[in-house]
Every structure is written in structure tokens, then in C-alpha cells.
N, C-alpha and C positions, 0 to 999 in steps of 0.2 A: 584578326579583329576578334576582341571577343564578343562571348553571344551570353545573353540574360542568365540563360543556365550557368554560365561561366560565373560569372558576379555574386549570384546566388550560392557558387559554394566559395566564394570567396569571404573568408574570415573578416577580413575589415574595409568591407565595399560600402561605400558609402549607404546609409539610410535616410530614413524620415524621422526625425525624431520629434519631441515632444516635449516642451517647458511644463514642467510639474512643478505645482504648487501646491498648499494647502492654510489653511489657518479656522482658527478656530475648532481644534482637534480637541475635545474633552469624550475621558473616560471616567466611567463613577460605578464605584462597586455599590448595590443596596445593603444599607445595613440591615441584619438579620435581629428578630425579637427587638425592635423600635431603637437600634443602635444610631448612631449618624453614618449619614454614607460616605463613601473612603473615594474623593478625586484622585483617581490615579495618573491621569493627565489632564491638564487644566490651559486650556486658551493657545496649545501648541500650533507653532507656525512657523514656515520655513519653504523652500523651493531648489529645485533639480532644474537649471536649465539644460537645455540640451547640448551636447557635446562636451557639457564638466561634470565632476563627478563631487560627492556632497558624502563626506562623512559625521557618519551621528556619533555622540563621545557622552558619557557621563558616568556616574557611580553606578553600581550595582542595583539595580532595583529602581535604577533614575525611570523608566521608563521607554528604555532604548528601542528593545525589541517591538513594545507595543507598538510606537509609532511607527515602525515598519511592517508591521502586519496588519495595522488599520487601513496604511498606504497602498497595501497589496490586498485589501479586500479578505484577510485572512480571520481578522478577530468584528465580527459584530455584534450587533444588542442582541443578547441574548441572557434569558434568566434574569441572574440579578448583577448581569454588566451591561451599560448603558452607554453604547459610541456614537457620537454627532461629531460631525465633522464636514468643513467645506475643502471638498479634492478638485482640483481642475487639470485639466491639460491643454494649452494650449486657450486657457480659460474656460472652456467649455465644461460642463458642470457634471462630472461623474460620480456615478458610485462603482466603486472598486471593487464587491459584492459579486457584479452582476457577473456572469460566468464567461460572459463576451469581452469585456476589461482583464479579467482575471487569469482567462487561459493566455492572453496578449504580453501579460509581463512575468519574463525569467527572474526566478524566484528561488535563490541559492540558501535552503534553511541552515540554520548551525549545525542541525545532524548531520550526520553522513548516511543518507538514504538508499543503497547501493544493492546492486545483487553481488551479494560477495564472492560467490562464483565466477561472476565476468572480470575479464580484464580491463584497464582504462579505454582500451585502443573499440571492445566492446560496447563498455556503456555511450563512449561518445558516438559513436558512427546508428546506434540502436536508436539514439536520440533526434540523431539528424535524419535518416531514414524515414523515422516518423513523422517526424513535426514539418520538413521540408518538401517544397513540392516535388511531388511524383516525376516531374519531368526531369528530374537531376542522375543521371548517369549511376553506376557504380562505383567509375572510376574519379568522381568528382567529388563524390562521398568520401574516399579513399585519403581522395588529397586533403580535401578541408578535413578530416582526423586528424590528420600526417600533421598538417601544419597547427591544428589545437595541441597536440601531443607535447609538438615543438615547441610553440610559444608556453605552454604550462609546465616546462620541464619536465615532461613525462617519457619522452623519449626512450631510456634508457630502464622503464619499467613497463611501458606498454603493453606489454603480453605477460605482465605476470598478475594472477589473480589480484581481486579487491583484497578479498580477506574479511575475516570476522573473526570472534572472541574463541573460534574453535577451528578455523581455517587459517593458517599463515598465511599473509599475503603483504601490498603494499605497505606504507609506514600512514602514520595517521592526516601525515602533512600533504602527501601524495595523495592519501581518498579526500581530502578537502579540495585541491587543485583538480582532481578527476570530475567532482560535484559541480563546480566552478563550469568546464569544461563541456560539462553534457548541457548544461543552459545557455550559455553564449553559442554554440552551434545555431542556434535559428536568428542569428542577428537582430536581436528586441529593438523595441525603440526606451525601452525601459526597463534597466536596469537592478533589482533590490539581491543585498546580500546579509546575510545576519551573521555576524563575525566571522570574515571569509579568510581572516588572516590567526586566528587560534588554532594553534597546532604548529602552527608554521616557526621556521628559523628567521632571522632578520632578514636574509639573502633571496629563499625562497618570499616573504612577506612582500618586499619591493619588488622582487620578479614580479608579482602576481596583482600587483596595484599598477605596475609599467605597464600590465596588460590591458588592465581594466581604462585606462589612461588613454589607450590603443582606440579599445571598444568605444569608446565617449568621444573622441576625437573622429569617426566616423560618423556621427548623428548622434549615437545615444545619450540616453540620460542614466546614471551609475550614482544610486544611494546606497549607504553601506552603513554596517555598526559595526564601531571598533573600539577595544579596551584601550590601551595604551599602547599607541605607535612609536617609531622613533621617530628622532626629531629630522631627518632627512625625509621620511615615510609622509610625516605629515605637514611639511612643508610643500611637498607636491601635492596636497588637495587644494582646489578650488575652491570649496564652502566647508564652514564646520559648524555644527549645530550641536552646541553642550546644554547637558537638560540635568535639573536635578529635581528630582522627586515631582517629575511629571510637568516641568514647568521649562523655560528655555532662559536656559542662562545667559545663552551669548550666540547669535547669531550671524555668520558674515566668512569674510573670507579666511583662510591662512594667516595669509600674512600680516592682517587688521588684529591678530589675537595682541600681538606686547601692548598696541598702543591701548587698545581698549583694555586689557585690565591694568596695564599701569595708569592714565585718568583714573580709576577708580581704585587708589592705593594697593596698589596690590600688581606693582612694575615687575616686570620678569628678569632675575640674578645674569649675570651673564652667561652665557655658554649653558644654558639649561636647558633641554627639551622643552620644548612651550606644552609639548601634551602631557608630561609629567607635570608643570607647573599650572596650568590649568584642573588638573584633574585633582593635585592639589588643595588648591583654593575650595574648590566646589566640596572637597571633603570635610576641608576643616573648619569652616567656615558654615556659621547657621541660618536657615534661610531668610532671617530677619534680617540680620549684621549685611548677608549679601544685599537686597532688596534696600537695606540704607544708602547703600555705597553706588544705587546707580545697576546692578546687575539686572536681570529679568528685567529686559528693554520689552516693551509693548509690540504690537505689530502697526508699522507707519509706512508700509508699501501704499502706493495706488491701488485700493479697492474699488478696481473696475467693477461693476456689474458684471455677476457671471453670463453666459453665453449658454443657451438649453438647445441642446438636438432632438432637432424636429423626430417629426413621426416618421418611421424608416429610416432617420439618418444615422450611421454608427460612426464609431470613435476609431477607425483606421490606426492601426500600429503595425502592420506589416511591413516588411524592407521595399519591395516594388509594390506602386500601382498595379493592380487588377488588370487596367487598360490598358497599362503598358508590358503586360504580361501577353493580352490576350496579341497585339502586334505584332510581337517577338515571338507568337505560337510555342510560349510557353503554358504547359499547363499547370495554372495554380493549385488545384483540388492537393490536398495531402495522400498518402496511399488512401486503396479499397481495406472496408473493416476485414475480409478476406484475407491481404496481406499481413493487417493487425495481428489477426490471427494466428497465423504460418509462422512472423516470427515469435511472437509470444508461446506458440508451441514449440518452437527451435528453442530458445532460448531456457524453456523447461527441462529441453532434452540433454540441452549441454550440461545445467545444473545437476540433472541427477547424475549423468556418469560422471561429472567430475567432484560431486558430493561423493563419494566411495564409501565413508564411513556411514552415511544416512540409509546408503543404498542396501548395502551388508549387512546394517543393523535389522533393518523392514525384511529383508529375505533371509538371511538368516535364522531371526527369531522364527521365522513360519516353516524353516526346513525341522527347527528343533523340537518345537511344539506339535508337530506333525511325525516326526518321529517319534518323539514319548508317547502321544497321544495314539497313532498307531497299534505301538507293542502293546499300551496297557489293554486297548481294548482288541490285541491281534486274535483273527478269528472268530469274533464273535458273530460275525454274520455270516459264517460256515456251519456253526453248532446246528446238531437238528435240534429239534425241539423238544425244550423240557418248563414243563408249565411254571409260570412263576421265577424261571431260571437264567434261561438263555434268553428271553424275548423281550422283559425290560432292559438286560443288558444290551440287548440288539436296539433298543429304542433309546437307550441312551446315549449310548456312542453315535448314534444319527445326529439327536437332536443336538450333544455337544459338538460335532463336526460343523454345524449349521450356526453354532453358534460363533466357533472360533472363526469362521469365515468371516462373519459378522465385527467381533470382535478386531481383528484383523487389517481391516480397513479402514472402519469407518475412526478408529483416534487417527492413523496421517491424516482424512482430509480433514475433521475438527482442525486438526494444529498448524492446515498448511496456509491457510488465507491469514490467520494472525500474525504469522512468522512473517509473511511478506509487507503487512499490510501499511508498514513506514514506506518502500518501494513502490506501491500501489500508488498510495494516495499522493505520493510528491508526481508519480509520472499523470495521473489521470488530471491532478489539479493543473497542470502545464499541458494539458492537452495533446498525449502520447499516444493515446489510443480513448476507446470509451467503455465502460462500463460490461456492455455485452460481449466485445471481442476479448477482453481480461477472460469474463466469466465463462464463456465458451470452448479457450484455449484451457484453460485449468479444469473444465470436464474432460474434455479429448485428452488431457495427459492424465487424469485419473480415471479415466476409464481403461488406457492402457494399460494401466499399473496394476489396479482391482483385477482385470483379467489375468495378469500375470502372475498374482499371488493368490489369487483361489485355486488357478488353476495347480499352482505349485502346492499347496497344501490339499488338495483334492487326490493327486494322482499319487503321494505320500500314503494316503491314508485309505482312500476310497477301496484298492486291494488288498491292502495290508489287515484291514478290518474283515474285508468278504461281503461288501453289503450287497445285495441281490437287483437293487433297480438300472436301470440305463445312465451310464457313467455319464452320457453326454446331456441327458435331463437331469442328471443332478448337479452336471457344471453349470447349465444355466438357472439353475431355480437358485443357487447360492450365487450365482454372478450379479444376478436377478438383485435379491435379498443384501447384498452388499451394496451396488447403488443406492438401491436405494436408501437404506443406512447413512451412505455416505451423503447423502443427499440432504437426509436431516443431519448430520454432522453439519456440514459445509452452510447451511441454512442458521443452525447456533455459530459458526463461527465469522459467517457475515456479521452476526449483530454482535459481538465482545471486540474487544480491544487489542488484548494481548494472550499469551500463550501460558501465563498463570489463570487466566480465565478461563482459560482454554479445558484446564485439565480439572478446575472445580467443577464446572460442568458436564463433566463424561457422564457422573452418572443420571442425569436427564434423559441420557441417548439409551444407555443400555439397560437401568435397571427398571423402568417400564414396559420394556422389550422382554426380557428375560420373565414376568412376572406374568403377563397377558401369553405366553408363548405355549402354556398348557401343560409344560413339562415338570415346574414345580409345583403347582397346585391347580388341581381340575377347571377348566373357566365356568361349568359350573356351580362352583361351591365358590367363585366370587362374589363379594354382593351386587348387587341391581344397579348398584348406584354408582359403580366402579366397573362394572362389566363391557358396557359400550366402548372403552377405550382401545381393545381387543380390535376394534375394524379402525383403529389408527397406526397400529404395528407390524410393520411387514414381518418383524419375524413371526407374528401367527399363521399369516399366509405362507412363508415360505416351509416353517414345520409341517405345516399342513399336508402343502405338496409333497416333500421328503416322504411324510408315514406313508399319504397314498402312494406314490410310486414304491413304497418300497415294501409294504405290507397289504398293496392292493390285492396283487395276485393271490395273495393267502386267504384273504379275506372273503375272494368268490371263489376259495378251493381247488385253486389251481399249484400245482406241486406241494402239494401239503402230505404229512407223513399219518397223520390221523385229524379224524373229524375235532378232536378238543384243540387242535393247534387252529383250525378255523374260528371256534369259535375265541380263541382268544386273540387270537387279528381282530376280529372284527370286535370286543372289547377294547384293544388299542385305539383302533381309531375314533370309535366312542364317548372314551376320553376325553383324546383331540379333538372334540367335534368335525371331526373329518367327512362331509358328503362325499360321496366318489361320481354322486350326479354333477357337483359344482366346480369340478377342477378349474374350470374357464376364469371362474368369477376368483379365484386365490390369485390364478396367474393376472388377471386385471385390476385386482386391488393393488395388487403388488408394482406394476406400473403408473397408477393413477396416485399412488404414495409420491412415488419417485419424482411425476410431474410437477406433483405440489408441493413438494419442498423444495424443489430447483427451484419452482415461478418465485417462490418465497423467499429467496437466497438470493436471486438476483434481484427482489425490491430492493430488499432490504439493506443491502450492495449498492444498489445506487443512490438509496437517500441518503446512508452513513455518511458516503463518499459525495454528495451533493452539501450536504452543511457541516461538512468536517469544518473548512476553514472561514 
């Protein structure tokens, strides 16, 4: 007999589903400088019953995609776009917006949103793991993959990477079916896809509709946008809703398309695709000549009153009752953020060893730059002392040591949240994990990595140079000075978009860093009015510590060769505004940096990722 956990990783076990309706969909761009405003969709109407599945069809720019993203809560009023619209399920009067709605319905984008490093067998099982309740086996996980794998033709590639524009991997039809794949693992009661069959072969197109067919015939409700199907493809839809230039051409089933556009002059040739012939019409045909002939039908369903949920009542879309969960002592909870964590940390760790070239690149560049920078400055912090000779050189190869650390670091983590952040927002908007377990997992891998490339360019250069202070306070005062770098990195790369913004912005990080750090220009001979900025840069604090540990001893006379080599330490430090009373308060600003760009990273992380869609 099987048991709830059983059903639960069963791919097509029956659900709950949910009649989706809407009407009255308009969207309107404001026009700018007293233009007229641009309806981009105008009085849209249409419906998803449950267990059929509903494809949307029109020209380019008809409006396709909007209506699915208004459906799914992805596009609202915002600025100068204005969306109203009446949604229901079940009648019940929703906004799609709401994050409780929103994380409930699988949501297949037209991108392919992937970790290109994972395999398909990967992203699906990471998916279900997460989103699935905690009470479901490994081995149950395993099967319900096996059999996604199966049913999506992935079989026979499952273990070979995604891929990306610099990693070989999958074919492009393969990461659409993969995408497919990682969303139908939680068995929706609601279905959206935006053109899940581009890329795809005819063979593969129908496999992947015979699925979707699968899924809809269990409970679900399956809306989709698609360019031009074959005419076997879309004769097995249920409902087709053609839209042109934000208006609905034609409403209804499959099979209703000959009769209705032949009444309205415009009978379909024999043996013709009805979705080339339709698609036809709607192209060449103007929206007036349409509109004479009977096209753009009104909406004439029964406009029941909608149904409002009371206070605490929510809009249920899970496969099992709660109650019947809790009888079957199944636990519904999803993993602990814990687990979130663990694998979102595994899953970084696979990416970098199996990234090779990213990996080589970041450790390599820091073996080579630590070698040249080594030899140029070899010995200088052996030289005895010669006034004006050896001792700025000794303070320059410090301070540039301090800086390469710096440097070092903090552009991976700038560039590494942008790179991801298509992957991010599609798993966090489906409710993969949240916001803090993301941003706490990609500290714990970049704190491993910062450690392991200071330390690699430290032990490079730290003897080869000869510098005099404690090898192990200078690992940490640049381990130190590197977080927190990276911290304001990772803080500007929350708030940008992409990895071209990414690299316009470096020098925000570094060349206020570089310029407060004391080594080019005295911070006393800053002006007044630019000087305060200095107790916002950790590299002030961490040069700071470097001179005093490393010209401290000189400074109070300790292994000095004559009394003028004191007294030019302690002009060094001078300079720097170095206290040797205040060590504490360098080592404290320089954590209290670190805190407040992280807290400011991870806002700004969650609001991005809260009104992205």
C-alpha cells in the first residue's frame, strides 16, 4: 500500500487544482512629455480550467508574454505601467502579486535560468529537495528525478553539464526541457510557461506538450505561449486564446478555430495548419477589417460576483491537505534554512571545481602577480637602513602587498552575485530557498576562497620581500581588509543588474580606497571637507595596522641600527596617521565596516529580489 510520502514523489498523483480565470486585463504605458498613453492590453479575457491546458498564440508583440506575467503576478503598476485586472481561482478574487500566490505557481520563464555547471539529473532533484516536503526519503527524490528525466527525454544526458556560452554542455532544447523539469517536480495546481517549446524539434515539442497533458490530466491547470505549433501539436490543446496587439482575437477551443474563422470569411484551405492559418489572418489583416468581420468577441461568460477571502483565509494550492498530511504523519514543513544552506554551499563547491578555467584564472593570476611583485620588490625588507632609501621602498611594497590583497578579491565577489542573479531570482521567486540562506551560503564560500588567495599571495611574497612583522597578523589584518572589501563589493553588486555594471563600477570600490589609504597623498594635506571619508575605508585601517606591526618595533627602538632609522619610523608612521595607542579601534573599524556592508547587502538583496517580478 502506498503511504502520502509515496504519492508525494509521485510525478502525476493526483492534485487539487484550480479554474483560473480572468477578464478585464488592461495594461497602459503613460505617455511621457503629455504624449497619449499606449494600451498595451485592452479588456483581456480568458480561462485555465483545471485538468486542460490553454495556449496563448499571436504576432509578435500581440501581447503574449504580458498576459502571462500579469497571470503569474510578475508584471505590476509600476512607474509609468499601469495593470488592473480581475484574476480568480476558483472564483475567489486574487492578486497574483502577493508572494503567497506567487511562490504557489510554477513559472517556466523563456530564459533558460540554470546553473550551467549542474547537470539536468542536478537541477531537478536540487529543486525538489527544496520545494518538497522534508518528509520524502532520498530514495524517493531519486525516483521522482529518474522518472522527470524519463518523461522529459533527458535520460540519455542527465549527467552531462547544463552548459553556458563558455562551458560545453547540453543542447539548447535539452536546457528548456531541464527548466520545464525543475518546476513540475512540486506538482502545482498552476501551471505558466512562456514559450516552453522554442528551441525544441517537432518530436521533442509534442513529447513535451504529451507531458504537459500528463500534468493537466492529474488536477492541474497548464497555460502556455506559443509561436507556431504544428498542426497535430495544436490540435491537442483544449483552449486557444489569439490576441493581437493586446486585444483577444479569438477565444475558445481547438477545435472551434475552422468554424469560427470560416463565419467570419476567412474558412480555413484544406490540409492547412489551423495555427499557421490563424496566425495568418491576425497578421495580415488590420485591426479594423478584423473588428468588422465579427473578430474581437466581447467577454459573455457568467459574471458571477467574485468571492473575497476572509481574514486568515489563504488560497490553498498545495497537492495534499495539510490535515491530511498531518494523519499520514507526514511532515509538510519544507527543509530547515540550515539545510538551505548546506546545499547551496555544496552546490558552490561543485561549481568551482568543475569551473576549472574560472578557478585557474583567480589562482593563477595571484600565483603570478605575487611572483613578479615579489622579485621586483625581493629583499627589501632585509636592506638595513638607508635614510630616504630602503624605508619608502620597504613601505611601499607593504602597502602595495595590502593593496593586491584587496584588489584580489574584492572584483570575484562584485561580479559573482550578478553572474548568478538570473538563477537566483527564478529559484527564490518559486520559493527554493530565501533570501538569507542564498546570502549566507555565498559568504561561507567566499570567505573560504578570500582565505585561500591571501593566503596564497601572502606566503608568495611575505618572505620573498623579508618584511619584519608576524606572518600570522599580517594574514589576518589582509584577510581582515579583504572581507571586508568584499563586503562592499558584494553590497554594490546586490544593487546592479548585470556583470557589465558590474565592471563600470570597480572603481567606486577601489579608487576611494586607494586615495584615503595615506600612501599617495598625506591625509593630512586632504581637504576638510573630503577628509572624514578616511573612517569609511578599510583600507586606511588595515595600512595602518601593516605600518604598525611592521615599523612598530622601529619606532620604539627596538632592533634599530642607529637612532636616525628611529626617528624615521616614527616619521613613517606620522604620515599614516598611525597611533600605536589605537591598534584596537583600526582592528574594530575594520569589522564594524565589514558588518555594515553585509547588513546593507543583504537589504538590498531582498528588496531587489522582493519587486523584481
Amino acid at each position: 500500500m502506498s503511504t502520502l510520502a509515496d504519492e508525494l514523489s509521485d510525478l502525476f498523483a493526483p492534485r487539487d487544482g484550480k479554474n483560473l480565470t480572468w477578464r478585464n486585463v488592461n495594461m497602459t504605458l503613460k505617455g511621457e512629455k503629455g504624449a497619449e498613453d499606449r494600451a498595451l492590453l485592452s479588456n483581456v479575457w480568458g480561462e485555465v480550467p483545471k485538468k486542460e491546458i490553454t495556449a496563448v498564440m499571436g504576432p509578435s508583440g500581440g501581447g503574449k508574454s504580458s498576459i502571462l506575467n500579469i497571470l503569474s503576478g510578475r508584471t505590476v503598476t509600476k512607474g509609468n505601467l499601469t495593470v488592473d485586472a480581475d484574476i480568480r481561482l476558483d472564483n475567489f478574487q486574487v492578486d497574483p502579486s502577493s508572494i503567497e500566490i506567487r511562490k504557489q505557481i510554477a513559472f517556466v520563464a523563456q530564459d533558460d535560468s540554470l546553473q550551467i555547471t549542474a547537470t539536468p539529473r542536478e537541477c531537478i532533484k536540487f529543486s525538489a529537495k527544496l520545494r518538497l516536503p522534508r518528509s520524502i526519503t532520498e530514495e524517493q527524490l531519486d525516483s521522482l528525478t529518474s522518472k522527470m528525466l524519463e518523461e522529459l527525454g533527458l535520460s540519455h544526458c542527465a549527467d552531462t553539464y547544463v552548459g553556458g556560452p563558455l562551458l560545453k554542455g547540453i543542447s539548447g532544447g535539452e536546457r528548456k526541457r531541464t527548466s520545464v523539469g525543475v518546476e513540475l517536480v512540486t506538482k502545482p495546481a498552476l501551471v505558466f510557461l512562456d514559450e516552453p517549446t522554442s528551441g525544441l524539434d517537432s518530436y521533442s515539442a509534442t513529447k513535451l506538450v504529451e507531458l504537459l497533458k500528463k500534468i493537466a490530466n492529474a488536477g492541474s491547470s497548464v497555460l502556455f505561449t506559443i509561436h507556431q505549433p504544428s498542426s497535430d501539436l495544436f490540435n491537442s490543446f483544449d483552449h486557444v486564446l489569439l490576441v493581437k496587439q493586446g486585444r483577444v482575437l479569438y477565444s475558445g477551443t481547438a477545435l472551434g478555430v475552422p468554424e469560427y474563422f470560416g463565419a467570419r470569411s476567412h474558412p480555413m484551405p484544406a490540409n492547412y495548419n489551423p495555427s499557421d492559418w490563424i496566425m495568418s489572418v491576425a497578421q495580415q489583416n488590420s485591426v479594423d477589417d478584423l473588428k468588422a468581420k465579427g473578430f474581437f468577441p466581447e467577454d459573455t461568460r457568467d459574471t458571477r460576483a467574485s468571492m473575497m477571502l476572509k481574514k486568515g483565509q489563504s488560497m490553498r494550492l498545495s497537492l495534499i491537505d495539510p490535515d491530511e498530511m498531518e494523519v499520514n504523519q507526514v511532515d509538510p514543513r519544507k527543509v530547515s534554512v540550515c539545510t538551505q544552506m548546506a546545499m547551496l554551499f555544496k552546490r558552490d563547491l561543485v561549481n568551482i571545481k568543475r569551473d576549472t578555467t574560472a578557478l585557474g584564472t583567480r589562482f593563477g593570476s595571484t600565483v603570478f602577480m605575487g611572483v613578479l611583485f615579489g622579485n621586483i620588490f625581493a629583499g627589501v625588507g632585509n636592506e638595513q637602513f638607508v635614510a630616504n632609501t630602503s624605508l619608502p621602498s620597504h613601505a611601499g611594497a607593504l602597502t602595495f602587498t595590502v593593496l593586491m590583497n584587496m584588489f584580489g578579491t574584492a572584483q570575484p565577489a562584485l561580479f559573482a552575485i550578478p553572474a548568478e542573479r538570473p538563477v537566483f531570482l527564478r529559484e527564490y521567486s518559486t520559493d527554493h530557498y530565501s533570501v538569507f540562506s542564498y546570502f549566507i551560503s555565498k559568504l561561507t564560500m567566499e570567505t573560504v576562497m578570500t582565505f585561500a588567495q591571501v593566503l596564497l599571495l601572502n606566503v608568495i611574497v611575505f618572505w620573498l620581500i623579508g618584511f619584519d612583522s608576524n606572518f600570522f597578523l599580517f594574514q589576518l589584518n589582509t584577510f581582515s581588509l579583504a572581507m571586508a572589501a568584499t563586503a562592499a563589493a558584494v553590497m554594490l553588486g546586490c544593487a546592479i543588474d548585470d556583470i557589465q555594471q558590474a565592471q563600470e563600477m570597480l572603481p567606486l570600490i577601489f579608487m576611494p580606497q586607494m586615495l584615503f589609504s595615506g600612501f599617495f597623498v598625506t591625509i593630512s594635506l586632504i581637504p576638510g571637507f573630503l577628509r572624514w571619508s578616511q573612517w569609511l575605508c578599510s583600507l586606511t585601517y588595515s595600512v595602518r595596522l601593516a605600518m604598525l606591526h611592521e615599523f612598530g618595533d622601529c619606532a620604539k627602538g627596538i632592533n634599530v641600527f642607529n637612532p636616525q632609522e628611529q626617528v624615521e619610523c616614527i616619521q613613517m608612521l606620522d604620515n599614516y596617521e598611525v597611533n600605536m595607542d589605537t591598534e584596537w579601534l583600526y582592528w574594530l573599524m575594520i569589522f564594524v565596516i565589514f558588518f555594515i556592508f553585509r547588513a546593507l547587502g543583504l537589504f538590498i538583496l531582498q528588496k531587489k529580489a522582493s519587486s523584481f517580478y
